[in-house]
N, C-alpha and C positions, 0 to 999 in steps of 0.2 A: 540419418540422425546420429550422435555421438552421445557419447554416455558416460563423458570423461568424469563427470564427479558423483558415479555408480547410483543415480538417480532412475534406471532405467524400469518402467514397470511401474513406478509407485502413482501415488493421487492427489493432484492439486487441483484446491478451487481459490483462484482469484477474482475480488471482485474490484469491477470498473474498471475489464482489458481491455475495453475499444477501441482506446486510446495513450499514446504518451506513456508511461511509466509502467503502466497497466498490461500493457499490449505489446510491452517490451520481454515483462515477468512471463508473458505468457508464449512468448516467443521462443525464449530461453530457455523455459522448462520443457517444452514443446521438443526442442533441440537436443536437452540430457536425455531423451525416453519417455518422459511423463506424461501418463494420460491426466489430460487438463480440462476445467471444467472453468469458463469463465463466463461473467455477467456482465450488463451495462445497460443502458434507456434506452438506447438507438437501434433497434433492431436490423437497420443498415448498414448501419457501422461492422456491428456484432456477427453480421451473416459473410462480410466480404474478410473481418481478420480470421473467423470460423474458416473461408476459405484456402486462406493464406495459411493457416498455421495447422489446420486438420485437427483443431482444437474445440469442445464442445459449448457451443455458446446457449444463453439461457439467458433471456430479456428478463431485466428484472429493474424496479426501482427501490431500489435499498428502504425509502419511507414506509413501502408497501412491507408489513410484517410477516403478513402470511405467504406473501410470495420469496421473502427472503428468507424463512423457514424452508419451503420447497426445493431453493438452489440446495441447500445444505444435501436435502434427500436427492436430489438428481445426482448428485456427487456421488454421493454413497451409493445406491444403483452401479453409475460407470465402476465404481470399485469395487463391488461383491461386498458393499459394509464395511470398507475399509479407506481410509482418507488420512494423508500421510503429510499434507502444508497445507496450508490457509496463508493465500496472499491477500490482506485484509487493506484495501487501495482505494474503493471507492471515496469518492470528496469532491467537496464543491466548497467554490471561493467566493468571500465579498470582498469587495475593494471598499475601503473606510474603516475613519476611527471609529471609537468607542463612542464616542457622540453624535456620528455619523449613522451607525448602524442601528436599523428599523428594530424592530422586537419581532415581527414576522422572518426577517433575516437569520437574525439570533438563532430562533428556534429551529427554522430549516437545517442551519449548520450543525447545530450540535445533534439534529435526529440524521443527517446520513453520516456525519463526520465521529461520531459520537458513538449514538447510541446505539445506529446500528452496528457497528463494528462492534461493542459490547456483544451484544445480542449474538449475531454469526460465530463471533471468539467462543461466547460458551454454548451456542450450540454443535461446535465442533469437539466441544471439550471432550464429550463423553464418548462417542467414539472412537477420537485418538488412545482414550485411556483405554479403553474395552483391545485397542488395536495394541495396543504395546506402547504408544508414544507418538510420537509427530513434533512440527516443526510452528509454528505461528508466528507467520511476520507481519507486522504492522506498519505501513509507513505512512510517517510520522510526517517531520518536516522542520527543516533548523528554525522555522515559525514558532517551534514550541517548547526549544529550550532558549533561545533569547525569542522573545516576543517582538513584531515589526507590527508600528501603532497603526499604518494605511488598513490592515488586513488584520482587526482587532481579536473581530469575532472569530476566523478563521487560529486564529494562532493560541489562543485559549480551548479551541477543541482538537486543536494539534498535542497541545500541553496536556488534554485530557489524555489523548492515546498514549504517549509513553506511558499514565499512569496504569491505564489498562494493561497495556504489554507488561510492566514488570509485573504486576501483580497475577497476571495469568502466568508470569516466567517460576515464580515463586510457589504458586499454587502446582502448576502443574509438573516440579520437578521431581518430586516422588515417584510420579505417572509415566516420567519420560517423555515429556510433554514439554519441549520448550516453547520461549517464546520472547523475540526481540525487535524492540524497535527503529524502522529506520531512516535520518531523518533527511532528505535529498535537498539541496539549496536550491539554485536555480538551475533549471534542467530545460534544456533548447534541444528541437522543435517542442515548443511544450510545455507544461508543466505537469506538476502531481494530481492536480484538479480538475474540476468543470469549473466555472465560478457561475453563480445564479443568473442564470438568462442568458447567458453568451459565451461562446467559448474563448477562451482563454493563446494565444498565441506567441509566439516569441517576440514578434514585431511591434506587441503591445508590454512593455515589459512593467515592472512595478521600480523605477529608479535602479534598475540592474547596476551591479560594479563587479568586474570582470574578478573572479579569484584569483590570491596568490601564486596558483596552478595555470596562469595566463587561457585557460578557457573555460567555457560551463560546463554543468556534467549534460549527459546525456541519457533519454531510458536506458539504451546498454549501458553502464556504467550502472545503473541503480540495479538492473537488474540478473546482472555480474555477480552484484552480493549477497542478492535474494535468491539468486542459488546455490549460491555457499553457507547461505545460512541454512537453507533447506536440507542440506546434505549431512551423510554421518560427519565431514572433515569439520562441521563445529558442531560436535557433539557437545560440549564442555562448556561453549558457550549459550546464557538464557539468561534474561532480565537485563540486558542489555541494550542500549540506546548509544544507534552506530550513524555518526554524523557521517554524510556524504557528499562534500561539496568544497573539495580543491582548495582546502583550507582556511577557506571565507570564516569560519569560525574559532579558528587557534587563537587568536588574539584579538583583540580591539583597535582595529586601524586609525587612525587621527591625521588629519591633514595636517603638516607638521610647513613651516619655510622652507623655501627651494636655500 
């Protein structure tokens, strides 16, 4: 393992490292020294990346409250009481508009995309402050600073989380407690999500348009900066919302005459 951005020894729990984005954060950190504690529904999934990355997995489904209270304490255990990032990842997608989208749908999204990440965010809160501080990443999704109408509901509890990360970024900088959000475009093999009922694939894309950076990103890439956000090298930085996706968002592109 290397320990190149002096992460070595500390404690992260990421949830929903199964897979994709998730499983990259957990990889990475895995990599700097960090003992890791990550979650997800598949407990097959979660035993063979446990294998792969020597990282501690804990079946959980984020709706389930009492059992996402418990990861928090499993964490804290590996740590001696001490819990030093919160990779806050788990999500699920619908494809459809606003007109489109069930009210069962709705509500699904916003309790794992939402509100449990609320929930986990301050259940770590007190911890980190008892501990001196810590790190809270959220990711987000460029869903949620410009809104994409196929993926209505999904992009409205995207839009929710920045609001959570800043306002945990701003609460908890007294405490030494940061916390930012961040938000990955299109990310191949893969995305940020499960989507409800099926997973989610590259080969199934949502109207993909390649970015100005002539390729998509990938979980390394995302998870590149969720370990720099993790680390003291952004101390400075918190309440922040760090778009990640090859420039698809600098501008408003328009089909203009050849």
């Amino acid at each position: 393992m290397t320990a190149g951005l002096g992460l070595g020894g500390r404690v992260a729990l990421v949830t929903g490292g199964t897979s994709g984005i998730g499983r990259g954060c957990v990889e990475r950190l895995r990599a700097e020294g960090m003992e890791v504690v990550f979650t997800g529904r598949s407990q097959e999934r979660g035993d063979a990346a446990a294998r792969e990355s020597d990282a501690t997995f804990v079946q959980c489904d984020h709706q389930d409250r009492e059992a996402s209270d418990q990861v928090v304490e499993r964490a804290l255990e590996l740590g001696d009481g001490r819990l030093d990032v919160l990779v806050a990842n788990a999500g699920i997608l619908f494809q459809g508009s606003v007109e489109e989208t069930p009210e069962a749908a709705l509500r699904e999204l916003l309790e794992v995309n939402l509100t449990s990440l609320f929930r986990i965010s301050r259940a770590c809160f007190g911890p980190m402050r008892d501990g001196g501080g810590g790190s809270m990443i959220h990711i987000a999704s460029d869903a949620g600073i410009r809104a994409v109408h196929e993926i209505a509901a999904y992009s409205v509890t995207k839009a929710g989380v920045i609001s959570v990360s800043e306002l945990l970024g701003a609460e908890g900088a007294p405490h030494g407690i940061r916390s930012n959000a961040v938000c990955p475009g299109d990310i191949v093999p893969g995305v940020q999500a499960t989507p409800v009922g099926h997973e989610h694939h590259a080969e199934d894309p949502l109207g993909w348009v390649l970015p100005p950076s002539g390729r998509f990103g990938t979980a390394a890439d995302v998870a590149a900066l969720v370990a720099w956000l993790a680390s003291d090298e952004s101390s400075h930085v918190t309440g922040a919302t760090l778009r990640i996706d090859g420039g698809t968002g600098a501008a408003m592109r328009v089909a203009t005459r050849a």
